[in-house]
N, C-alpha and C positions, 0 to 999 in steps of 0.2 A: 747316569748317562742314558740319557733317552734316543737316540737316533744311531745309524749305521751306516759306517763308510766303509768302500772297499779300498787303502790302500795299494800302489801297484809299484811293483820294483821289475827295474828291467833290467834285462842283459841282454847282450848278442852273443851270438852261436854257429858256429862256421855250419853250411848246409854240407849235404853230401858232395858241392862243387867247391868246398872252401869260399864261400861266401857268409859275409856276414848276415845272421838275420837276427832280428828283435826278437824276444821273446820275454812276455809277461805275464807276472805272477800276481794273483790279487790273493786278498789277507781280506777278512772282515772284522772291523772292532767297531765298538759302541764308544760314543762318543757324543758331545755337547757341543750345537752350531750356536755362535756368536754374530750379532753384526760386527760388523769394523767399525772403528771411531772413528770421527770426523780427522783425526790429526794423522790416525794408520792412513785414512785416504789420503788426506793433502801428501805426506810423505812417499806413500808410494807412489803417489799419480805425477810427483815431482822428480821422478824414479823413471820412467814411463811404463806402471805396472798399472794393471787395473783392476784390484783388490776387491772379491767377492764376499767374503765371509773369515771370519776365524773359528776352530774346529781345538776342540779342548779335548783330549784322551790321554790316556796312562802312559806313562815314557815309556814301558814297557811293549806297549804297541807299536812305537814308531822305530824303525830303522834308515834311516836314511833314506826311502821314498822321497822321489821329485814330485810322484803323479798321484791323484787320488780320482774315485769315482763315486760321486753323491745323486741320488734320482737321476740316475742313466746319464748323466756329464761328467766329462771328464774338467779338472784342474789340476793346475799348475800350482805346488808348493812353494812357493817368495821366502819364505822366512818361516823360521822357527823357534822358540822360546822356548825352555826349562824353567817353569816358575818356581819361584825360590821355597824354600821350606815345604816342599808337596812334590807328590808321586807321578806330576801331574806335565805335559804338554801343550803347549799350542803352535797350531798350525796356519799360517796366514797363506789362503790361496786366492787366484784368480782362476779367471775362466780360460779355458783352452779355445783358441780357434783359429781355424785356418792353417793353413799347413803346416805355418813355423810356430805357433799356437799364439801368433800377436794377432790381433784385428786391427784393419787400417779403417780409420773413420775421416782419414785426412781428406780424401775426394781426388788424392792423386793416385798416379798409376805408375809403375816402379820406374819407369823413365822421368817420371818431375811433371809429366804433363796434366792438366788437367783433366779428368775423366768425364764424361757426360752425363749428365743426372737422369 
């Protein structure tokens, strides 16, 4: 395992108003980045997910983390795999963006109109 991700588990936690707030815990493991194959793309991107990399670590490391953080970016966890006969995880993520963490490339603007280039 040559490289280090931080993943991030969150919760919410009522403030001193009873309000919900997020709060996130990061974990550092060592871990091995993959590219995605051509077929992880087509399936995800037919999904409409848009699939950065796969990230191999010790099952031991993963607890059910949505969120990870690699060179100062955040992603989105899609999928997860237990390889068979090994100690072993993969993590299939995308990139996080924009508020709801999807990026719109379509050119429209959330009423259907066309936006201005």
């Amino acid at each position: 395992m040559d490289d280090v991700i931080k993943l991030v588990a969150k919760e919410f936690v009522k403030n001193e108003y009873g309000v919900p707030q997020e709060k996130r815990t990061y974990h550092e493991v060592f871990c091995q980045i993959h590219s995605i194959t051509r077929q992880e793309f087509f399936d995800a991107g037919r999904n409409g997910l848009n699939p950065a990399f796969m990230i191999t670590t010790a099952s031991a490391n993963y607890n059910g983390e949505s969120l990870l953080e690699y060179q100062g970016k955040t992603y989105s966890i899609y999928r997860t795999f237990q390889v068979p006969g090994t100690d072993y995880m993969e993590l299939y993520v995308e990139r996080k963006g924009g508020s709801n963490g999807k990026e719109d490339h379509s050119g429209q603007s959330s009423n259907g109109n066309q936006q201005d280039p």
